[in-house]
C-alpha positions as CSV (number, residue, x, y, z in Angstrom):
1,X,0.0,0.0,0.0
2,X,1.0,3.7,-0.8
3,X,2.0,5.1,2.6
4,X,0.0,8.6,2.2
5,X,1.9,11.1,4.6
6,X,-1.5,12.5,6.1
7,X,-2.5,9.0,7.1
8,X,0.8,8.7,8.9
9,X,0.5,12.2,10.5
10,X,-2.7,11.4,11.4
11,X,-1.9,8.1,13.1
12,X,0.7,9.2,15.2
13,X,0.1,12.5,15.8
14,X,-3.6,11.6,17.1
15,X,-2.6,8.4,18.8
16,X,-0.4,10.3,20.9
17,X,-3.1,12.9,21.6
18,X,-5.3,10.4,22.8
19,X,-2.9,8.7,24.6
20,X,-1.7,11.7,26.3
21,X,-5.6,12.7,27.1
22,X,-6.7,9.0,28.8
23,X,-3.4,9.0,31.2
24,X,-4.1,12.4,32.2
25,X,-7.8,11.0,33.1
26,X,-6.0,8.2,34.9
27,X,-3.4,9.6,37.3
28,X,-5.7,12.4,38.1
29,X,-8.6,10.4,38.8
30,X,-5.6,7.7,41.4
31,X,-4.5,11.5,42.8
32,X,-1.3,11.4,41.0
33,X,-1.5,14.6,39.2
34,X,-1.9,18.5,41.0
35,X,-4.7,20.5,39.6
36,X,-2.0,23.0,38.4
37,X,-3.5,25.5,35.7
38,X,0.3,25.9,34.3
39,X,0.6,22.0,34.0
40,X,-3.1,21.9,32.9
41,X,-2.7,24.1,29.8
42,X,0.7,23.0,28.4
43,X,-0.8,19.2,29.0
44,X,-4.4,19.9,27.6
45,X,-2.9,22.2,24.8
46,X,-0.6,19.6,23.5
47,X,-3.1,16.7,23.6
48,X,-5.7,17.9,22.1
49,X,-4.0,20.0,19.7
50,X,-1.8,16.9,18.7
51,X,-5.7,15.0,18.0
52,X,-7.0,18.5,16.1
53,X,-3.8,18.3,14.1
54,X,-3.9,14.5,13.5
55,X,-7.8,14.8,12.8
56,X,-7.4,17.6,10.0
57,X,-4.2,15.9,8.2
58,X,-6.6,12.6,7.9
59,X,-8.6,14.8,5.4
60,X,-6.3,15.8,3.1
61,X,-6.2,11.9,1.9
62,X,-9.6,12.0,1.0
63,X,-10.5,12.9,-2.9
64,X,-12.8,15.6,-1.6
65,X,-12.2,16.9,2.1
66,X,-15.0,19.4,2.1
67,X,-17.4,16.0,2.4
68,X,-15.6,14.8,5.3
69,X,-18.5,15.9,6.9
70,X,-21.0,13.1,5.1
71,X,-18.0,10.5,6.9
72,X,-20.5,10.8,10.2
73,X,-23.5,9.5,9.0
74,X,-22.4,5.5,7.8
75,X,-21.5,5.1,11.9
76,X,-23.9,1.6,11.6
77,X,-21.8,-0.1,9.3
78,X,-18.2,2.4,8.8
79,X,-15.5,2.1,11.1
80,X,-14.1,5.4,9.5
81,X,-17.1,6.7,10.5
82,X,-17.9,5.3,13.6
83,X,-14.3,6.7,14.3
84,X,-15.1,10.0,13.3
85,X,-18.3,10.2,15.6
86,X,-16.1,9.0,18.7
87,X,-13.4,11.7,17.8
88,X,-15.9,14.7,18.2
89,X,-17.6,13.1,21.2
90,X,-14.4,12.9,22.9
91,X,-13.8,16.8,22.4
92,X,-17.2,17.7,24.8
93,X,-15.7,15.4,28.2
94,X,-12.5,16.4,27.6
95,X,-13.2,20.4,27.5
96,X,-15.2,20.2,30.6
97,X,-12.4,18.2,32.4
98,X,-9.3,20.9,31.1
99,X,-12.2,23.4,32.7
100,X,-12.2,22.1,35.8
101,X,-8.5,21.6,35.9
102,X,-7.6,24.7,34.8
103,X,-9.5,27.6,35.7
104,X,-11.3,25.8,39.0
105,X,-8.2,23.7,39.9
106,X,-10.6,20.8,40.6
107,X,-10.3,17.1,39.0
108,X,-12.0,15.4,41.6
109,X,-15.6,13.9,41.7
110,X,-17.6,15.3,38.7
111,X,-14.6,16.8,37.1
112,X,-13.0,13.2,37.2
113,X,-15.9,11.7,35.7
114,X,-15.4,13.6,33.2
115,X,-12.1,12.8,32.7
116,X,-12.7,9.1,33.0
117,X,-15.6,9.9,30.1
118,X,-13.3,11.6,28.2
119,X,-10.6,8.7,28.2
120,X,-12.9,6.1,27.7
121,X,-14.1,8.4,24.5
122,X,-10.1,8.3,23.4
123,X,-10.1,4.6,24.1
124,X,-13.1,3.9,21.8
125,X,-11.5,6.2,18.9
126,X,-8.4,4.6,19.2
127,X,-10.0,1.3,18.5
128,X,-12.2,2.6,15.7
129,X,-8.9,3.8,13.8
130,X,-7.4,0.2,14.3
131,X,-10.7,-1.4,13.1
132,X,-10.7,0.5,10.0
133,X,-7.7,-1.4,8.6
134,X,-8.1,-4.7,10.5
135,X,-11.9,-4.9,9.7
136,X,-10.6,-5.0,4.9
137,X,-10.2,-8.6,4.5
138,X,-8.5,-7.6,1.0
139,X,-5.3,-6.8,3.2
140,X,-3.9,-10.0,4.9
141,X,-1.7,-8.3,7.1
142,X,-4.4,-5.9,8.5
143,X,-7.2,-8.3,9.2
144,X,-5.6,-10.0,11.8
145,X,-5.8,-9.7,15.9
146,X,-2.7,-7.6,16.1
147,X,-3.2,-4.2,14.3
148,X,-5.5,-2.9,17.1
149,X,-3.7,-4.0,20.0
150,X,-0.6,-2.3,18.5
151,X,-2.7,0.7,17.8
152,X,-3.5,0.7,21.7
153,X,0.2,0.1,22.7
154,X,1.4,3.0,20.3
155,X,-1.0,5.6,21.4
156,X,-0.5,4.6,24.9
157,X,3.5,4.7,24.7
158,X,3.8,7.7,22.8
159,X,1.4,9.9,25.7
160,X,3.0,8.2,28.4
161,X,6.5,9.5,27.4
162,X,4.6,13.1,26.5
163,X,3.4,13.0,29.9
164,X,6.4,11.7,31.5
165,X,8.6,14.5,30.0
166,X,5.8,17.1,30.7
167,X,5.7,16.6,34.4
168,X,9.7,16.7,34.7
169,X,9.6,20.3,32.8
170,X,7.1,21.4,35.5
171,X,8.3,19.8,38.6
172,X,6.1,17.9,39.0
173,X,8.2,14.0,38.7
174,X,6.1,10.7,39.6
175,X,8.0,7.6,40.2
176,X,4.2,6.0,39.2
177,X,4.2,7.8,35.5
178,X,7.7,6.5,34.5
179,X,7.2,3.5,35.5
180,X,4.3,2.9,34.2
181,X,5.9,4.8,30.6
182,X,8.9,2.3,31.1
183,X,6.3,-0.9,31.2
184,X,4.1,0.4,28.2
185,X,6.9,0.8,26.3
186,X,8.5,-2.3,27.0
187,X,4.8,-3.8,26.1
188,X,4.0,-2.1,22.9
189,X,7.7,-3.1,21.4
190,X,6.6,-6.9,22.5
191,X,3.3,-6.6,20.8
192,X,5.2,-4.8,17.3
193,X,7.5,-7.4,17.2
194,X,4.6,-9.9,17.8
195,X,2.8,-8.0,14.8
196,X,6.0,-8.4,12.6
197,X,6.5,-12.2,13.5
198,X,2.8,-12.8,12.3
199,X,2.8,-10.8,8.8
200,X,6.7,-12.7,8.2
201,X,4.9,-16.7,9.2
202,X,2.0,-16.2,7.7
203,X,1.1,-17.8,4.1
204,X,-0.5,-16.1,2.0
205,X,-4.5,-16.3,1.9
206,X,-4.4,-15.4,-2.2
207,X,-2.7,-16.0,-5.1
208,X,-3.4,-16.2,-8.9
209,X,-5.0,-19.4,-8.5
210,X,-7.8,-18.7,-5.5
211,X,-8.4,-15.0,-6.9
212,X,-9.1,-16.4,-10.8
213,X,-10.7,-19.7,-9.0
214,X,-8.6,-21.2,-12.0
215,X,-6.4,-23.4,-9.6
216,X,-7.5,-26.9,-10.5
217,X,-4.9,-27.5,-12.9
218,X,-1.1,-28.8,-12.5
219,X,0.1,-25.6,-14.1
220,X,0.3,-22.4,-11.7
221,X,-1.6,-19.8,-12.7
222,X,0.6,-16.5,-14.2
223,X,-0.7,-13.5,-15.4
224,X,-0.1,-13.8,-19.4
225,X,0.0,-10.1,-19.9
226,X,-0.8,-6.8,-18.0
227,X,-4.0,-5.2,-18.4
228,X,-2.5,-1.7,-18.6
229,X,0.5,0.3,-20.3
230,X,1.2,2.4,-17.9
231,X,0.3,3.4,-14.5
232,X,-3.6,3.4,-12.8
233,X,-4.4,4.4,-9.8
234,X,-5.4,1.1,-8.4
235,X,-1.1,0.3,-9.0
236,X,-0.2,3.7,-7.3
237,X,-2.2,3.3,-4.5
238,X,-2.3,-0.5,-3.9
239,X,0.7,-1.6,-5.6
240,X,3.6,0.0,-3.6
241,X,6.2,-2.3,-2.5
242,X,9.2,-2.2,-0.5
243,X,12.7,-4.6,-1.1
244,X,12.9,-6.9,1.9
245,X,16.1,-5.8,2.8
246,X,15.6,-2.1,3.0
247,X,12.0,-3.1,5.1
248,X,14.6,-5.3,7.4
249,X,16.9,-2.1,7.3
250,X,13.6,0.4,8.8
251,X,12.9,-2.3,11.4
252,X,15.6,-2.2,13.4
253,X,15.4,1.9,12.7
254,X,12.5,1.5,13.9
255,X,12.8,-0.5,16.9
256,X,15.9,1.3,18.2
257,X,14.3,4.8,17.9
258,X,10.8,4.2,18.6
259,X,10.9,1.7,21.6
260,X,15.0,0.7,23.2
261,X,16.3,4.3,22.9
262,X,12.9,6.2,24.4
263,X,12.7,3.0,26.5
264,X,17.0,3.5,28.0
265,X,16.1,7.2,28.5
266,X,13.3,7.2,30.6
267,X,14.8,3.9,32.5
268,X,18.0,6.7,33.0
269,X,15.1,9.1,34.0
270,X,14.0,7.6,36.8
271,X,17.2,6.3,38.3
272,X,18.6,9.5,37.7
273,X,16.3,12.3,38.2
274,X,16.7,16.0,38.9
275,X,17.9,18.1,35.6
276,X,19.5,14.8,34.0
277,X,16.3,13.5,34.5
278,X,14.8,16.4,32.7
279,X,16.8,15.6,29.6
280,X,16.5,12.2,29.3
281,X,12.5,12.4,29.1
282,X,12.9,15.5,27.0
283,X,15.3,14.1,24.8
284,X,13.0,10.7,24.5
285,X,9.7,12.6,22.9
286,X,11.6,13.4,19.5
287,X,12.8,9.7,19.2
288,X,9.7,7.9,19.8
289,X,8.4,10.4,17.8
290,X,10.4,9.4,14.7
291,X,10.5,5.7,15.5
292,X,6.7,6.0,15.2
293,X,6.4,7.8,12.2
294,X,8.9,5.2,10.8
295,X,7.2,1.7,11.9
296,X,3.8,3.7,10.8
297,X,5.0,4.0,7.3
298,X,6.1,0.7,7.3
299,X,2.8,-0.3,8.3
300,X,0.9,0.6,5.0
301,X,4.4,0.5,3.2
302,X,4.6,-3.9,3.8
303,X,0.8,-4.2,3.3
304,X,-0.3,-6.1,0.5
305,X,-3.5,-5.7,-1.6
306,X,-5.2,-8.8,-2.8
307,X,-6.3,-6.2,-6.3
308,X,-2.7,-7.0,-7.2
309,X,-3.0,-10.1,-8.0
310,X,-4.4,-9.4,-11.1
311,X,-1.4,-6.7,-12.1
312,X,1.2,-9.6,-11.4
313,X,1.2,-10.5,-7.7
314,X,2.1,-13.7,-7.2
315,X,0.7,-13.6,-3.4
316,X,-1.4,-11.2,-1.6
């Protein structure tokens, strides 16, 4: 599959978000988090502003982003749109809970509810966005039990080391929030490299022969002569492919810079704390940041459309 930047953007940028928005809910709901307005803004700013951005990039893959709008109103049967829906209904809990927080300095009772409302909102999108590629048979290596999971782990990881590094800037350092950074890391690398394992063991669920239904013979089935002379968009969009090796090569990119280096530096974090502490979580949000972006474009970069198979595709 063509790996669109918006859809990338969108991805991580609003996984993150999210992620940043249900941990806030969390520790302030277990009383790990001080109703400070200064903490409240920069936290609430970034996270939702991270799921605005990531929300409006998602548009600009779509032939005609002034309809996005018609997207809300397949929620019974779309997971784009039941996706959308849960992405505005998360905006309403989570602007009364940054009220509370910051101009009442209250997250208790109500204003928690809220918060839990909110993060339960996030949770649902998150799961809608990870539904909408494992829910297309077409695409072997998204309909499976692992893309949503991993959608989970990714959001999770990339707010947790947001938050982490966003409560060192302010003062504000929990033991709780970088441990728990440290294990949802440590989780979300388990569950990648589960998700790569999978897509690598797995045979193929097409070929020529199953997608023709011409497989009775002894002779394999070959395509005899292409159906165009140049270029479609069906071949742009769901033809891309990627050389093992260099997919190999943006693996271990990947694995280093999204989860063992952000993984090392909050570890060094916690043992450390104080201004070395500061940069090490600081210094961790750029890296996860790119290993994300890198294993997302791999995502759509390794998938494999069964359409193919009639432009050439021996498997799909």
């Amino acid at each position: 599959m063509h790996p669109a930047l918006s859809v990338i953007l969108f991805t991580t940028a609003s996984g993150a978000g999210y992620g940043l928005l249900i941990l806030l809910a969390v520790f302030a709901a277990l009383g790990l988090l001080p109703a400070y307005p200064g903490f409240g803004v920069a936290a609430f700013g970034i996270a939702l502003g991270l799921v605005s951005f990531g929300l409006a990039a998602s548009t600009f893959h779509l032939g005609h982003p002034e309809r996005a709008w018609r997207a809300f109103s397949q929620w019974r049967s779309s997971w784009l749109s039941r996706e959308g829906v849960a992405s505005v209904a998360t905006y309403l809990p989570a602007l009364g809970f940054a009220f509370g927080w910051v101009w009442l300095g209250e997250q208790r009772g109500g204003w928690a509810a809220l918060g839990l409302l909110a993060a339960l909102s996030a949770l649902a999108t998150l799961v809608c966005t990870g539904m909408i590629y494992a829910s297309l048979p077409t695409i072997q290596r998204w309909h499976n039990g692992w893309v949503v999971p991993n959608y989970l782990a990714l959001g999770g990881m990339s707010g947790a080391v947001l938050l982490d590094c966003l409560t060192r800037l302010f003062g504000l350092p929990s033991p709780a929030i970088g441990t728990v950074t440290v294990v949802l890391i440590a989780l979300a690398a388990v569950l990648k490299l589960g998700y790569w394992r999978h897509i690598d063991t797995t045979a193929a669920a097409s070929t020529p022969a199953t997608a023709t239904g011409l497989g009775g013979g002894t002779a394999p089935v070959r395509l005899l002569e292409a159906p165009h002379t140049e270029d479609n968009y069906l071949m742009r969009e769901m033809g891309f492919r990627i050389a093992r090796k260099h997919a190999a090569k943006l693996r271990r990119i990947a694995l280093a810079a999204g989860f063992a280096a952000p993984f090392a530096l909050i570890l060094l974090a916690l043992l450390l704390g104080g201004v070395p502490g500061v940069i090490a979580s600081t210094l961790a949000v750029p890296v996860v940041a790119l290993g994300v972006v890198i294993e997302r474009w791999l995502f759509f970069a390794e998938a494999r459309h069964t359409v193919m198979l009639y432009y050439g595709a021996t498997a799909a």
